[in-house]
N, C-alpha and C positions, 0 to 999 in steps of 0.2 A: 306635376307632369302627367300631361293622360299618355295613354296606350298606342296611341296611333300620332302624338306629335301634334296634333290640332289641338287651339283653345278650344274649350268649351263657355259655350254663350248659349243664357238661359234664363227663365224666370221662377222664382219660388215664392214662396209664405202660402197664406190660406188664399187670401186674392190675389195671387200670382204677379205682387206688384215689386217684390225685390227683384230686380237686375242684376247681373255679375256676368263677369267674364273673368276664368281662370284657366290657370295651365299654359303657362305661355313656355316654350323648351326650346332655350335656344335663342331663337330669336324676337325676345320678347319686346324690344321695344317698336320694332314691325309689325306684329302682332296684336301688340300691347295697343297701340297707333288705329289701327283698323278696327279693332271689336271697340275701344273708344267710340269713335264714329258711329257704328252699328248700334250701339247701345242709346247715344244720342240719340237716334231717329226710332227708335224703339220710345223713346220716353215725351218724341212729339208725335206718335200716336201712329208710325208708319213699321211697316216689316223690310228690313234692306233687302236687296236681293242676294247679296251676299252672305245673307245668312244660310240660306241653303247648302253654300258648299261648306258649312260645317256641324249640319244632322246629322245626325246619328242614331241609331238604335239602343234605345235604354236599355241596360239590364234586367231583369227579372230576378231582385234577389231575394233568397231565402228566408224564411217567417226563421224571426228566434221563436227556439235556443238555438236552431241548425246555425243560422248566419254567426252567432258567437262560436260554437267548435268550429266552425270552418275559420275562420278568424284565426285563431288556436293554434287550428293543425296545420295552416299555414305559416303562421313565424314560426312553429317549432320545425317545420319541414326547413323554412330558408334560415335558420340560426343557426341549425344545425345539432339541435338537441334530441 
């Protein structure tokens, strides 16, 4: 599940040739359905335009070791220890 309720649809590896689409919350086979399709035309070599309404702004996360304590002091904050 992301933050804001929207899949996220994207590309990874080195040559940015892995596909996915995840997080689907809720309504996932709606969703599940459309970022299908987007990824389809992603893979014959077009950008939908539908993609846009779901960019986003990356994070900037922290160089370990920070991003491990913060990791840390996050479950021990929500666990409750």
């Amino acid at each position: 599940m992301t933050l804001d309720f929207l899949p996220l649809v994207g590309a990874g590896g080195i040559d940015r040739n892995v596909l996915y689409g995840i997080g689907y919350a809720g309504h996932g086979v709606a969703q599940a359905t459309l970022v299908g399709a987007m990824l389809a035309e992603r893979v014959q070599g077009t950008h939908p335009p539908a993609e846009v309404a779901l960019a986003r702004k990356e994070w900037a996360w922290p160089p370990e070791p920070l991003r491990w304590l913060g990791a840390k002091l996050l479950v021990s904050v929500l666990s409750g220890n």
